[in-house]
Biopython code that builds the backbone (N, CA, C, O; Angstrom):
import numpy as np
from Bio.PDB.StructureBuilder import StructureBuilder

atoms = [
    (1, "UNK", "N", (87.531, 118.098, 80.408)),
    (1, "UNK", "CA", (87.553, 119.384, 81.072)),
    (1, "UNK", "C", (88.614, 119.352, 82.175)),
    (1, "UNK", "O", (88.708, 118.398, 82.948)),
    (2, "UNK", "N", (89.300, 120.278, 82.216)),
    (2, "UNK", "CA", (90.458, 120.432, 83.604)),
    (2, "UNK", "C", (90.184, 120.718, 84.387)),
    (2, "UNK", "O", (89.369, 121.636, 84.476)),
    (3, "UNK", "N", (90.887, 119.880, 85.819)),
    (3, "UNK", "CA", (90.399, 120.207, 87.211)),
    (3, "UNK", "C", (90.248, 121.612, 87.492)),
    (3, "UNK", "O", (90.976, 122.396, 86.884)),
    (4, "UNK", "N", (89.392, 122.051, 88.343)),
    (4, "UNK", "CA", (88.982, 123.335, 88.592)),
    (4, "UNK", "C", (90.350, 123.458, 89.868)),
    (4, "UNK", "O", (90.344, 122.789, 90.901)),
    (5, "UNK", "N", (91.270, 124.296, 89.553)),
    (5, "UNK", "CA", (92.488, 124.944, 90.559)),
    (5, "UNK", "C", (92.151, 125.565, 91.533)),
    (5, "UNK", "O", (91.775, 126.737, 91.544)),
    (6, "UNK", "N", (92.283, 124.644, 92.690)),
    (6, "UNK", "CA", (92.276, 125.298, 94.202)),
    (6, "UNK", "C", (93.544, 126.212, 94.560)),
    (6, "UNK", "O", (93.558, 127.230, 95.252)),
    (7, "UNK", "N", (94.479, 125.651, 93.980)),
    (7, "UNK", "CA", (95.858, 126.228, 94.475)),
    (7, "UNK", "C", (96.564, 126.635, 93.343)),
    (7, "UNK", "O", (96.909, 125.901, 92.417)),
    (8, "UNK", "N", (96.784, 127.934, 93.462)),
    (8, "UNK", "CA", (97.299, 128.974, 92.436)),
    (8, "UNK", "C", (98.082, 127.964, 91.756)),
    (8, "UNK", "O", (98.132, 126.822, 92.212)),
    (9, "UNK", "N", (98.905, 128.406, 90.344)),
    (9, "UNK", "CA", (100.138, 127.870, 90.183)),
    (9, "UNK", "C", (101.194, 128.335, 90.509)),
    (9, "UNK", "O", (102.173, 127.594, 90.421)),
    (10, "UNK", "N", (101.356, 129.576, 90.949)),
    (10, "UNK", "CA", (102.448, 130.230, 91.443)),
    (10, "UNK", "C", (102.772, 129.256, 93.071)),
    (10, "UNK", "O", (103.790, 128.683, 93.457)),
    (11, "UNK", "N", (101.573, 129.398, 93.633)),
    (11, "UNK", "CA", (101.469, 129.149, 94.962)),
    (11, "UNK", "C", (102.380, 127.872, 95.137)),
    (11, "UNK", "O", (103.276, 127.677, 95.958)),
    (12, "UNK", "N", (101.989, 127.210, 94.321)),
    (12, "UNK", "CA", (101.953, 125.651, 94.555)),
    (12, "UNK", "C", (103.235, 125.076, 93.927)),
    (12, "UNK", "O", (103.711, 124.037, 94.386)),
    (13, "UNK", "N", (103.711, 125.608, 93.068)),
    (13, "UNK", "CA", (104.925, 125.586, 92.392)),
    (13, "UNK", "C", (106.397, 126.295, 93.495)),
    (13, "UNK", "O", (107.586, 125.991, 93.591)),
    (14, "UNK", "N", (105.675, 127.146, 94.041)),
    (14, "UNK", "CA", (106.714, 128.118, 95.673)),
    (14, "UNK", "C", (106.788, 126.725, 96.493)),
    (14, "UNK", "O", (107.798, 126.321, 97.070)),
    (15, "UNK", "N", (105.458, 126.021, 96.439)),
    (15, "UNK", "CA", (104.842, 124.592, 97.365)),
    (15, "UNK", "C", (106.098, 123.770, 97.159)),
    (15, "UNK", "O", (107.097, 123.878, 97.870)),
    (16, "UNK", "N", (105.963, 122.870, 96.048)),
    (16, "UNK", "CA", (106.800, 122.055, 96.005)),
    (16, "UNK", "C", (108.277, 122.499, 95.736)),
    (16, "UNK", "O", (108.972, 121.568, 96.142)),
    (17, "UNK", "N", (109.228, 123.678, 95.145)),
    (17, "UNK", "CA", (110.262, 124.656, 95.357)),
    (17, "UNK", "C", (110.823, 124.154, 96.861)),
    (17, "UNK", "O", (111.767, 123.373, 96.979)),
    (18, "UNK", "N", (110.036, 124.773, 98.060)),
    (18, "UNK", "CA", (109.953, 124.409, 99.879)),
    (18, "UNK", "C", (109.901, 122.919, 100.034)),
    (18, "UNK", "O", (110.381, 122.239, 100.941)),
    (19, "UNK", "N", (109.325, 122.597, 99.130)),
    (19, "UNK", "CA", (109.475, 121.060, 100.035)),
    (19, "UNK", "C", (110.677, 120.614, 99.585)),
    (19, "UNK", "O", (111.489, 120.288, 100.450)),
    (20, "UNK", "N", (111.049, 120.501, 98.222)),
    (20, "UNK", "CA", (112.447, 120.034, 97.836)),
    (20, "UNK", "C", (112.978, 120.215, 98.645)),
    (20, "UNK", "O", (113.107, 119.297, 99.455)),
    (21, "UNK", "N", (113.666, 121.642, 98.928)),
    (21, "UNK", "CA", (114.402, 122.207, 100.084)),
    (21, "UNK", "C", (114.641, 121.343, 101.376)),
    (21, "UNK", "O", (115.682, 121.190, 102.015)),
    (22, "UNK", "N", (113.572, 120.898, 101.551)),
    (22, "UNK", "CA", (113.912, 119.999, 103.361)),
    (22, "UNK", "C", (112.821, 119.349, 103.292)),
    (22, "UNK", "O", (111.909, 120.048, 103.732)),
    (23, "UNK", "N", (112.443, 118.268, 102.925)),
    (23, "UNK", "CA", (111.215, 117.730, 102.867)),
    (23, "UNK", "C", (110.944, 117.254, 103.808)),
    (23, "UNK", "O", (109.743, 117.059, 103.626)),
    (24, "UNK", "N", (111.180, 116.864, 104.818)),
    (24, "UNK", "CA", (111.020, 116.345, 106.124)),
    (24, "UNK", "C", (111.198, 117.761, 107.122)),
    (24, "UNK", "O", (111.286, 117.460, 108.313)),
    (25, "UNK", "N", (111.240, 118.672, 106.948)),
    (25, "UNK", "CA", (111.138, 120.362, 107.812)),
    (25, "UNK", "C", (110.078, 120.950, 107.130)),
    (25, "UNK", "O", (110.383, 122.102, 107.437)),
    (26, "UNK", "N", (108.964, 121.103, 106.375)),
    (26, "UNK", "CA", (108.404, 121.508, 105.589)),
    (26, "UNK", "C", (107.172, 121.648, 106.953)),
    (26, "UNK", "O", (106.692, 120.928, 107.829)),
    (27, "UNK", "N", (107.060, 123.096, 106.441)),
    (27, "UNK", "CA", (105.689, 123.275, 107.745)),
    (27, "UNK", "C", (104.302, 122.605, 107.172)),
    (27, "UNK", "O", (104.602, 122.253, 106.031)),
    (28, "UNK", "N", (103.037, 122.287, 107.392)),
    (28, "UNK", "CA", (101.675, 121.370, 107.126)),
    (28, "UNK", "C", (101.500, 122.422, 105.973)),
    (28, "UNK", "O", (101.572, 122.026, 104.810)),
    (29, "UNK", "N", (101.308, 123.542, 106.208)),
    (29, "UNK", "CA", (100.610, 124.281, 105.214)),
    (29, "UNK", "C", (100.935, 124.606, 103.896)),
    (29, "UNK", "O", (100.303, 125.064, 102.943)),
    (30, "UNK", "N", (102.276, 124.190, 104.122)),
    (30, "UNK", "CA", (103.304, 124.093, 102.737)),
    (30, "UNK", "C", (103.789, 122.474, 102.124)),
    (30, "UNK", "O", (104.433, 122.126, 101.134)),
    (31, "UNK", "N", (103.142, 121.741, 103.225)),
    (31, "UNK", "CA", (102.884, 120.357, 102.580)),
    (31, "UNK", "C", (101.856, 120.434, 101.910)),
    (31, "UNK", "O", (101.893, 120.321, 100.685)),
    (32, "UNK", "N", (100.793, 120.630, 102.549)),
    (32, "UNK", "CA", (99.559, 120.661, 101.630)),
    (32, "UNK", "C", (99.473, 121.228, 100.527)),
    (32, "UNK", "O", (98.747, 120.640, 99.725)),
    (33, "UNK", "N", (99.898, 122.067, 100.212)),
    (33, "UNK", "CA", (99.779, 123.504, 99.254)),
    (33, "UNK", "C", (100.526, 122.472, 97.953)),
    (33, "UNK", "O", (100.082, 122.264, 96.824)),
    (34, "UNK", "N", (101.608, 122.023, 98.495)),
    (34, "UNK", "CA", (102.422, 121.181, 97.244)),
    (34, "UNK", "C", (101.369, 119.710, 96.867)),
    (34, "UNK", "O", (100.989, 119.306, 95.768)),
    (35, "UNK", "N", (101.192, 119.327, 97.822)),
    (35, "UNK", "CA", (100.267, 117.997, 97.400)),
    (35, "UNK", "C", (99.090, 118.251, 96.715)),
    (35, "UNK", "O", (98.737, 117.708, 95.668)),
    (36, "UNK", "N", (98.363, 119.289, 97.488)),
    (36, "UNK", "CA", (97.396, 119.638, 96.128)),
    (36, "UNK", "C", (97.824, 120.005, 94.959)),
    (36, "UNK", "O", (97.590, 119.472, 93.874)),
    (37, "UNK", "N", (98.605, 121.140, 95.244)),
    (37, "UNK", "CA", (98.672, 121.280, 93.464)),
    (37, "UNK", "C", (99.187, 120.400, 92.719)),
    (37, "UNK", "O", (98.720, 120.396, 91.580)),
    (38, "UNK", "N", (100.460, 119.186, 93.058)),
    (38, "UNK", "CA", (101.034, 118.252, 92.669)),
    (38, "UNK", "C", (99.696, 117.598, 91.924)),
    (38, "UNK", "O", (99.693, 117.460, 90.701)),
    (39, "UNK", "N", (98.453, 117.169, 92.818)),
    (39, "UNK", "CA", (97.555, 116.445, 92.153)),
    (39, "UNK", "C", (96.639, 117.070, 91.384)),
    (39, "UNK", "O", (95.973, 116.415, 90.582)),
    (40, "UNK", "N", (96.483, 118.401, 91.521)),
    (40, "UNK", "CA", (95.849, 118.773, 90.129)),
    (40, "UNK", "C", (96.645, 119.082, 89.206)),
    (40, "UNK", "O", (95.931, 119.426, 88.263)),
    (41, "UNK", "N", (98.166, 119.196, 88.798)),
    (41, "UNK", "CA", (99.028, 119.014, 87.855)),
    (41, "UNK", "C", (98.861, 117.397, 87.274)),
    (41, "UNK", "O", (98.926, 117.107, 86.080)),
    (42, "UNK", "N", (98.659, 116.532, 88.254)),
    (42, "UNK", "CA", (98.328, 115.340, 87.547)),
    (42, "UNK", "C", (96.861, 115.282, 86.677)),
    (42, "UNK", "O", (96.808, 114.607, 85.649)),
    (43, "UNK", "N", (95.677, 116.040, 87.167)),
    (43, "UNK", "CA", (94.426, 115.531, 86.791)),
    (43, "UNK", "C", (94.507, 116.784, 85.626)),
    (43, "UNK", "O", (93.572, 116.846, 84.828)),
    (44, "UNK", "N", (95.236, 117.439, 85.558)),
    (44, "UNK", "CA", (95.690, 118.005, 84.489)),
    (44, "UNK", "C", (95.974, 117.292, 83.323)),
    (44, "UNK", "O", (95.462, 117.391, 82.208)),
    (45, "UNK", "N", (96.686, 116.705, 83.651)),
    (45, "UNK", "CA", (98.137, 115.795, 82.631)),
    (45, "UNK", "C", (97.609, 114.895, 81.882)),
    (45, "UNK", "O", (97.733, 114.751, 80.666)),
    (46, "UNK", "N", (96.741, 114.008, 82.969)),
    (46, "UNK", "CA", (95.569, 112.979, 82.951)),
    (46, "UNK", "C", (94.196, 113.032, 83.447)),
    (46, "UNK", "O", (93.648, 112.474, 84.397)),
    (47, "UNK", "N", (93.726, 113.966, 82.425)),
    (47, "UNK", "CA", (92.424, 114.112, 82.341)),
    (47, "UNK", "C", (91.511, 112.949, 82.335)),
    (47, "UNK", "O", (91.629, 112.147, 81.408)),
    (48, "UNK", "N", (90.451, 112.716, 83.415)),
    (48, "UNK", "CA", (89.810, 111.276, 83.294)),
    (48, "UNK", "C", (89.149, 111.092, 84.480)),
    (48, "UNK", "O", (88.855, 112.003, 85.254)),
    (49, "UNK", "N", (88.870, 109.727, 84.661)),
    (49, "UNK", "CA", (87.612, 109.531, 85.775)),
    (49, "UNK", "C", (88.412, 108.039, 86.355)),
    (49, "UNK", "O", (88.250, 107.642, 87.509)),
    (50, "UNK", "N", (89.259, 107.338, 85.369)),
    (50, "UNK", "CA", (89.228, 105.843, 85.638)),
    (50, "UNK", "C", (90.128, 105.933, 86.964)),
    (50, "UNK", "O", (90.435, 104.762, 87.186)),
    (51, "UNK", "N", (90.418, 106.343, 87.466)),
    (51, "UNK", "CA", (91.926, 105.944, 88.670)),
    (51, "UNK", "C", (92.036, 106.991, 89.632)),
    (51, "UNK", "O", (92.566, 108.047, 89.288)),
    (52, "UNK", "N", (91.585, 106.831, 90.849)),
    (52, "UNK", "CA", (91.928, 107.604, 91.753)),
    (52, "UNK", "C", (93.081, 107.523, 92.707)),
    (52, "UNK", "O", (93.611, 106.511, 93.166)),
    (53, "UNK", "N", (93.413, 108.980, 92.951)),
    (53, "UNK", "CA", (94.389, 109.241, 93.730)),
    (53, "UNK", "C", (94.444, 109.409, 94.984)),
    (53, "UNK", "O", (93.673, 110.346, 95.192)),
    (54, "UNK", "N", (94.880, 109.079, 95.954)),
    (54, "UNK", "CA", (95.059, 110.095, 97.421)),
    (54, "UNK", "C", (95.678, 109.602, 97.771)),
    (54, "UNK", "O", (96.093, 108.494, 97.433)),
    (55, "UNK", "N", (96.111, 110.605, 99.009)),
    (55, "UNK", "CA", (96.649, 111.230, 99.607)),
    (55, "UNK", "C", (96.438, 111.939, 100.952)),
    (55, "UNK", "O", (96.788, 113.096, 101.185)),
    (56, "UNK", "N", (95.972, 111.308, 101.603)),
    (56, "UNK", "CA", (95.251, 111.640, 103.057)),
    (56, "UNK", "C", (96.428, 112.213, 103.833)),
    (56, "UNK", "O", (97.522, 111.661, 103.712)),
    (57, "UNK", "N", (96.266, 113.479, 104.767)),
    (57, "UNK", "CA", (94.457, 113.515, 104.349)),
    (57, "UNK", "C", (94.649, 115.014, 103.429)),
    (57, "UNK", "O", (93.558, 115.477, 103.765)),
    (58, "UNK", "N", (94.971, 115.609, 102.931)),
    (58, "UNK", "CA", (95.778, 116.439, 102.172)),
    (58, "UNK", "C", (94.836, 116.122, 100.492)),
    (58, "UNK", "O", (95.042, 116.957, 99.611)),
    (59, "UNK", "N", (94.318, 115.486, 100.318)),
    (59, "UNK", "CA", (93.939, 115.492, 98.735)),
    (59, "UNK", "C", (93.505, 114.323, 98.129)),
    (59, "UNK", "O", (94.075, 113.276, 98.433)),
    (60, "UNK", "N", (92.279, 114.311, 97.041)),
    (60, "UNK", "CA", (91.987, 113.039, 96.134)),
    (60, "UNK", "C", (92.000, 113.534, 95.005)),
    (60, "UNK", "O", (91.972, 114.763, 95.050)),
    (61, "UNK", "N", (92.044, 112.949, 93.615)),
    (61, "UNK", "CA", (92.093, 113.309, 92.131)),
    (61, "UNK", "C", (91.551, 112.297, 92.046)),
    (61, "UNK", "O", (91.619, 111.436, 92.923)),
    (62, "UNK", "N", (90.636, 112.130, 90.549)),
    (62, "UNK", "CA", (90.370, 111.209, 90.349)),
    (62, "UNK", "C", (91.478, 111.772, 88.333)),
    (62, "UNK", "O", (91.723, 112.903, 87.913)),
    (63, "UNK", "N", (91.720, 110.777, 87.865)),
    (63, "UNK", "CA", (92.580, 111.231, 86.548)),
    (63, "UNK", "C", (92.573, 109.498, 86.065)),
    (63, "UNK", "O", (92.372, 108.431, 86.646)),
    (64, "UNK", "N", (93.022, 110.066, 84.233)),
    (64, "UNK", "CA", (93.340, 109.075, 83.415)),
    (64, "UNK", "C", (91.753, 108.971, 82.448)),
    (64, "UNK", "O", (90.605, 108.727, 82.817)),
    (65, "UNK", "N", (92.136, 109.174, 81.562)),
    (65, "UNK", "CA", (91.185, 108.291, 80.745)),
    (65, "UNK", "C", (90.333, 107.351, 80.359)),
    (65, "UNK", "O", (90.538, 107.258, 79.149)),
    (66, "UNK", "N", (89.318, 106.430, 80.715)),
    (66, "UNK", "CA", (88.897, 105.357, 80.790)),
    (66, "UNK", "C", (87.517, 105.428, 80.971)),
    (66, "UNK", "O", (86.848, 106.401, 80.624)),
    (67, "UNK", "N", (86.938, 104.131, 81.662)),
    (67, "UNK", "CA", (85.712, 103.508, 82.447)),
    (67, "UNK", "C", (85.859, 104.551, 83.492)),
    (67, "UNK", "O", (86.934, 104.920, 83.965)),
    (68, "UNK", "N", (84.683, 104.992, 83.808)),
    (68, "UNK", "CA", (84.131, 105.381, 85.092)),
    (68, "UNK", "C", (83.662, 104.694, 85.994)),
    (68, "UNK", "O", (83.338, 103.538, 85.723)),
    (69, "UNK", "N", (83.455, 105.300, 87.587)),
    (69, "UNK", "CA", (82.529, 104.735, 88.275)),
    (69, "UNK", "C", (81.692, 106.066, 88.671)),
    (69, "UNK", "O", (81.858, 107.277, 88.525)),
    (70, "UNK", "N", (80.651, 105.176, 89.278)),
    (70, "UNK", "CA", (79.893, 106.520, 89.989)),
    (70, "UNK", "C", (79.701, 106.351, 91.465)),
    (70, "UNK", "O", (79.362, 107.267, 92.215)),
    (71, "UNK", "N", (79.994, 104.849, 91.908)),
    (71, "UNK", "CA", (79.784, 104.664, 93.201)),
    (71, "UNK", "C", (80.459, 103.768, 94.050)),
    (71, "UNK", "O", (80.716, 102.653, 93.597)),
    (72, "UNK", "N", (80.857, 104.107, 95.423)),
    (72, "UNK", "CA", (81.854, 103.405, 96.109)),
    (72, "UNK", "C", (82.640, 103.221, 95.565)),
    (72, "UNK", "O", (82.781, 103.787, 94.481)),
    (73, "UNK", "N", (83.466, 102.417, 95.998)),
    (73, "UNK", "CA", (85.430, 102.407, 96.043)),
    (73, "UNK", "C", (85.300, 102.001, 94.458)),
    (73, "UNK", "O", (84.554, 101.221, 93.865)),
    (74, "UNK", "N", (86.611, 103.087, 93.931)),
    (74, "UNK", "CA", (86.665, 102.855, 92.855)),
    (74, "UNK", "C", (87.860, 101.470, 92.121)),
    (74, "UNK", "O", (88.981, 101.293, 92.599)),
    (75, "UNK", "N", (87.469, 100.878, 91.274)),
    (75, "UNK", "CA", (88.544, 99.741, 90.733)),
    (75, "UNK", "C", (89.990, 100.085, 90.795)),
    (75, "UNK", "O", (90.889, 99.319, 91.144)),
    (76, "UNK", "N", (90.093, 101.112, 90.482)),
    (76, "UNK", "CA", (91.472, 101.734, 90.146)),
    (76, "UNK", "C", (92.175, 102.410, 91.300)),
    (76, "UNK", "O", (91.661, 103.516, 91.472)),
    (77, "UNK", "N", (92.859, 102.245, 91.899)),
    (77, "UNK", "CA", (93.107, 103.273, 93.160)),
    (77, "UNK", "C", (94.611, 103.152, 93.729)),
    (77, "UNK", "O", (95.203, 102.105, 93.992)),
    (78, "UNK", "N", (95.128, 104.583, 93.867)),
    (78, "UNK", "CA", (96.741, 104.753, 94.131)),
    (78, "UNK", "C", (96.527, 105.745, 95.577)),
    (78, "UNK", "O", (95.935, 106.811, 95.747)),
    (79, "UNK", "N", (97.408, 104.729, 96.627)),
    (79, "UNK", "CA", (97.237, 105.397, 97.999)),
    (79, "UNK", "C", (98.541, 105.601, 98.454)),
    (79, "UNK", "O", (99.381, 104.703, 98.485)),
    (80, "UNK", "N", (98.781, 106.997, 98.884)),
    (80, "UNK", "CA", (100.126, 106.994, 99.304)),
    (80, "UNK", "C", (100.364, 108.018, 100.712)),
    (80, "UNK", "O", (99.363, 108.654, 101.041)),
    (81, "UNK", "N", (101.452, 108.190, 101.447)),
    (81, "UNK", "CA", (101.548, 109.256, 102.190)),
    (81, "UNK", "C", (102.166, 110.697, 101.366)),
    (81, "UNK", "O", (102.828, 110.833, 100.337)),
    (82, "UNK", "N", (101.564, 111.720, 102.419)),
    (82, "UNK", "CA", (102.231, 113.138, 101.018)),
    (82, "UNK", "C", (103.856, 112.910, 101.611)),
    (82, "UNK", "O", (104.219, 114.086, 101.655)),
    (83, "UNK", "N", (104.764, 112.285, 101.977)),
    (83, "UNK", "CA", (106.052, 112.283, 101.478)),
    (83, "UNK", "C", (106.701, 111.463, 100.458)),
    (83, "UNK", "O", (107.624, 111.862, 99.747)),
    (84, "UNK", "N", (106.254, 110.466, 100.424)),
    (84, "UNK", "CA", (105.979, 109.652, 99.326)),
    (84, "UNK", "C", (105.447, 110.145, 97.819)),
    (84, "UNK", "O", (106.003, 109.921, 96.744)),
    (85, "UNK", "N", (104.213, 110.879, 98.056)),
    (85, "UNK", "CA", (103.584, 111.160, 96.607)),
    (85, "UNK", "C", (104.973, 112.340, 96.137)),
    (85, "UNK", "O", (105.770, 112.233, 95.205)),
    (86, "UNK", "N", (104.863, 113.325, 97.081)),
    (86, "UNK", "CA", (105.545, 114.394, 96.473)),
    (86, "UNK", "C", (107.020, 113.867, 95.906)),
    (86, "UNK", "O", (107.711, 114.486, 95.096)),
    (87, "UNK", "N", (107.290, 112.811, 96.404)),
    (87, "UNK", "CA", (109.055, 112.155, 96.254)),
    (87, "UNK", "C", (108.853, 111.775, 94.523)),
    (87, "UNK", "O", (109.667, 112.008, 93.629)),
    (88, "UNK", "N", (107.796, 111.265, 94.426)),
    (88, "UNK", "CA", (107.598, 110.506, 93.467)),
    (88, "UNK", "C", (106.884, 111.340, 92.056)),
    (88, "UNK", "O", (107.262, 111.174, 90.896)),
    (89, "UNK", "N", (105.785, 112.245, 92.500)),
    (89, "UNK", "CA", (105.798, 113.507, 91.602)),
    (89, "UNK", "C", (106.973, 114.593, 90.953)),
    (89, "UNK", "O", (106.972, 115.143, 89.852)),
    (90, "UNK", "N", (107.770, 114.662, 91.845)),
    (90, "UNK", "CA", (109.151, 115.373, 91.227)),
    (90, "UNK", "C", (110.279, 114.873, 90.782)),
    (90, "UNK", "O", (111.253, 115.403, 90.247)),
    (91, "UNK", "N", (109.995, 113.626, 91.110)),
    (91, "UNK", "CA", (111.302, 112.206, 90.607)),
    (91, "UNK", "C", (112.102, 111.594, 90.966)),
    (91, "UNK", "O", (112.747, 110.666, 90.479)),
    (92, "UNK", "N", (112.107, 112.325, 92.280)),
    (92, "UNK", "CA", (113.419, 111.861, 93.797)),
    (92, "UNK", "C", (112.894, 110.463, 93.840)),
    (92, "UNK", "O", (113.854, 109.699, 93.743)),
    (93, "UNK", "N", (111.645, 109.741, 93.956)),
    (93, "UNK", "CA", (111.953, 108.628, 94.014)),
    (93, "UNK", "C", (110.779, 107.534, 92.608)),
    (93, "UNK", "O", (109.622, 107.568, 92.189)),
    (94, "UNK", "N", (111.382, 107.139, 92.500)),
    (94, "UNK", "CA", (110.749, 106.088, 91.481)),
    (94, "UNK", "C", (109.315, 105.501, 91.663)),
    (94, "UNK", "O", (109.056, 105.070, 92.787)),
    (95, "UNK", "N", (108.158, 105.415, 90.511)),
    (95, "UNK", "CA", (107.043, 104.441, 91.644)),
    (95, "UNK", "C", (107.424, 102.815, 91.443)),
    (95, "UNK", "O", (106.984, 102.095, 92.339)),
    (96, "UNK", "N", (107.992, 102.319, 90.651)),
    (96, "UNK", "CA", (108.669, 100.876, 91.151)),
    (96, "UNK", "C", (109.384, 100.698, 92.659)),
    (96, "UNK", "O", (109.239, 99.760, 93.444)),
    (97, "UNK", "N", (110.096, 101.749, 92.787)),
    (97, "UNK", "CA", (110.516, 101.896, 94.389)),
    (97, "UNK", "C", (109.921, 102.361, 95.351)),
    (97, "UNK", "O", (110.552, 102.121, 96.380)),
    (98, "UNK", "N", (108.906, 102.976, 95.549)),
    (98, "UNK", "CA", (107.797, 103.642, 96.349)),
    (98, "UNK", "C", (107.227, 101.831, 96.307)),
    (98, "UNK", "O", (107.581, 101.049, 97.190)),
    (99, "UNK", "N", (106.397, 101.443, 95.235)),
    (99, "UNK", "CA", (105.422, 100.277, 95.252)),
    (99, "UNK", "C", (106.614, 99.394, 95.924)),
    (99, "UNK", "O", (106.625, 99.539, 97.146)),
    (100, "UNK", "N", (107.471, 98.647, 95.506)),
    (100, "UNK", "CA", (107.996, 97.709, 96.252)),
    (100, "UNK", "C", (108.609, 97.928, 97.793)),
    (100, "UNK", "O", (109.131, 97.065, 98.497)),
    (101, "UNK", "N", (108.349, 99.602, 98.166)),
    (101, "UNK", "CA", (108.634, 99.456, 99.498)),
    (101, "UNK", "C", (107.567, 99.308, 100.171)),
    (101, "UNK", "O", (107.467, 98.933, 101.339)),
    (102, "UNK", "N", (106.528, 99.683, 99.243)),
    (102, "UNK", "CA", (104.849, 99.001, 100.589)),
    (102, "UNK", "C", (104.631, 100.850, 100.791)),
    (102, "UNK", "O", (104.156, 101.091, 101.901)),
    (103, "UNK", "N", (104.849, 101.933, 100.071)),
    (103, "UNK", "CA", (104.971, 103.180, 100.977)),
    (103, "UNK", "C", (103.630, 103.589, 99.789)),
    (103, "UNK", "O", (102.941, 104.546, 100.143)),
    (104, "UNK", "N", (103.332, 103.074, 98.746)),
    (104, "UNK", "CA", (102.640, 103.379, 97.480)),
    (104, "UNK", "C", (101.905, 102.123, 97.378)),
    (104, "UNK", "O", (102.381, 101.100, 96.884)),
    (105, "UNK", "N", (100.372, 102.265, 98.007)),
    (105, "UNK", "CA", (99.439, 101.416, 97.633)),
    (105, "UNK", "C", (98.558, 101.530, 95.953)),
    (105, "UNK", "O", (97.974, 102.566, 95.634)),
    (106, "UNK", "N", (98.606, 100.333, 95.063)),
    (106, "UNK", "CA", (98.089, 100.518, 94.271)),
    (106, "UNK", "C", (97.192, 99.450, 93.606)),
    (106, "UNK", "O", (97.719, 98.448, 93.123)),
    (107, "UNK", "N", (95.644, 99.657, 93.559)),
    (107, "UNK", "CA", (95.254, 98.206, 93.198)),
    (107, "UNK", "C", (94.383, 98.767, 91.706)),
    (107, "UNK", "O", (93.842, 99.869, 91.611)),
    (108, "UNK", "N", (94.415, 97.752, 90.669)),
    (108, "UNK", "CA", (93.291, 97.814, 89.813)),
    (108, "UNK", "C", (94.637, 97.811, 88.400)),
    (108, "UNK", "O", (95.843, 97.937, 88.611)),
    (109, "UNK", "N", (94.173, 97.685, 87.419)),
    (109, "UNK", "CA", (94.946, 97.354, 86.347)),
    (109, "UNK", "C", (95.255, 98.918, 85.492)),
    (109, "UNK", "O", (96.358, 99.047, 84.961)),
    (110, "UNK", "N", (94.428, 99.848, 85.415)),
    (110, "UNK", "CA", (95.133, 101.381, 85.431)),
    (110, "UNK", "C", (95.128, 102.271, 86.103)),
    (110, "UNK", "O", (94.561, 103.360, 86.016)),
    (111, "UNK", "N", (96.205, 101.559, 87.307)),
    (111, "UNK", "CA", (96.360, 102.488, 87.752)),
    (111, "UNK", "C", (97.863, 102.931, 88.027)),
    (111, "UNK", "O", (98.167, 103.889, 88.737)),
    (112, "UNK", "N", (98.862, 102.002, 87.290)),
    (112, "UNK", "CA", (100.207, 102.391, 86.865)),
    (112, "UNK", "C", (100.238, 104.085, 86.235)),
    (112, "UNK", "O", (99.728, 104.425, 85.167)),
    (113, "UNK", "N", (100.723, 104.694, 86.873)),
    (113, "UNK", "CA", (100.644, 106.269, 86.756)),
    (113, "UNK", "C", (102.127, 106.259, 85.932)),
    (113, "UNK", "O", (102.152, 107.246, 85.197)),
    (114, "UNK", "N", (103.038, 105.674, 85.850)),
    (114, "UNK", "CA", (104.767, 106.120, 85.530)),
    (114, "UNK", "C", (104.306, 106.506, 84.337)),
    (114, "UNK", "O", (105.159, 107.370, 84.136)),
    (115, "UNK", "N", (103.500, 106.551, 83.210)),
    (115, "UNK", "CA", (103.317, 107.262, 81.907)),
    (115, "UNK", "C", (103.314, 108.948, 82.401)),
    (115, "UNK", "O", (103.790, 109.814, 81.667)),
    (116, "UNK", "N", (102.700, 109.262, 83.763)),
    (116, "UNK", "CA", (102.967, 110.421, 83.438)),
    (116, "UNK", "C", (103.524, 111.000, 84.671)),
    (116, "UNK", "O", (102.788, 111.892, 85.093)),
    (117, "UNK", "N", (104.640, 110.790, 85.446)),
    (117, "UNK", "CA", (105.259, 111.003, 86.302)),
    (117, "UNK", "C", (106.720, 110.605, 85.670)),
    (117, "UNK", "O", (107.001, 109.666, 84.924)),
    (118, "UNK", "N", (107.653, 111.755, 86.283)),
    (118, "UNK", "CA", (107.324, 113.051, 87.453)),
    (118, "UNK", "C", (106.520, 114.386, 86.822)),
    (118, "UNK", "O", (106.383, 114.538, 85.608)),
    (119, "UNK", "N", (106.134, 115.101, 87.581)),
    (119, "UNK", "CA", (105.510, 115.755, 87.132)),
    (119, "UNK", "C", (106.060, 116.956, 87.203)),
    (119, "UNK", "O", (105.455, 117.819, 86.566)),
    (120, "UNK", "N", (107.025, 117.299, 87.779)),
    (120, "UNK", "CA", (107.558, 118.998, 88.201)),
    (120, "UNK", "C", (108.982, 118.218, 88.280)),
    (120, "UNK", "O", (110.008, 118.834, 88.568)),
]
sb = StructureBuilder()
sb.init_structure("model")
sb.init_model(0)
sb.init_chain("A")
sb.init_seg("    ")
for serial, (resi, resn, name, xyz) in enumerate(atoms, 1):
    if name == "N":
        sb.init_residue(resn, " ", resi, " ")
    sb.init_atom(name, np.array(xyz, "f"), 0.0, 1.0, " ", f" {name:<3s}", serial, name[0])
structure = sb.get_structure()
């Protein structure tokens, strides 16, 4: 079943449009607006339970296919800042280069996302 959409697609698509633009001038409310929808375009993409996302404090997904959990910290888990995620959702930056700069925390064995990134 697909994430239930907080943020229009129009909205959120205007979202990340603005952030390209100046990503480091981008007012909060138009950060957010892109990071959410960025991550329900992912839990879209990758429908699932095994691997969570966030993005503090701006957003969590949980996506991908797999094993579930139901409680406490999940096995799978990708932590990033929203300049980082959004860099890396639209393709400006790589997640081999995000992860080896330390800016993209990721622990658990699926939780390599590059199958379905970039996303916009």
């Amino acid at each position: 079943m697909p994430p239930r959409r907080r943020v229009p697609v129009a909205e959120g698509a205007a979202a990340v449009r603005r952030w390209r633009e100046g990503p480091t001038s981008v007012e909060r409310p138009i950060l957010a607006a892109a990071v959410r929808y960025t991550l329900e375009e992912l839990a879209t993409v990758a429908p699932g339970r095994s691997v969570e996302v966030r993005v503090p404090p701006f957003g969590a997904v949980q996506c991908v296919e797999g094993t579930t959990h139901t409680r406490g910290t999940p096995p799978n888990v990708v932590e990033t800042d929203a300049q980082t995620w959004l860099a890396v959702a639209t393709g400006q930056l790589g997640w081999q280069a995000a992860w080896e700069a330390g800016s993209l925390r990721v622990s658990g064995h699926r939780a390599d996302l590059t199958a379905y990134l970039p996303l916009v």
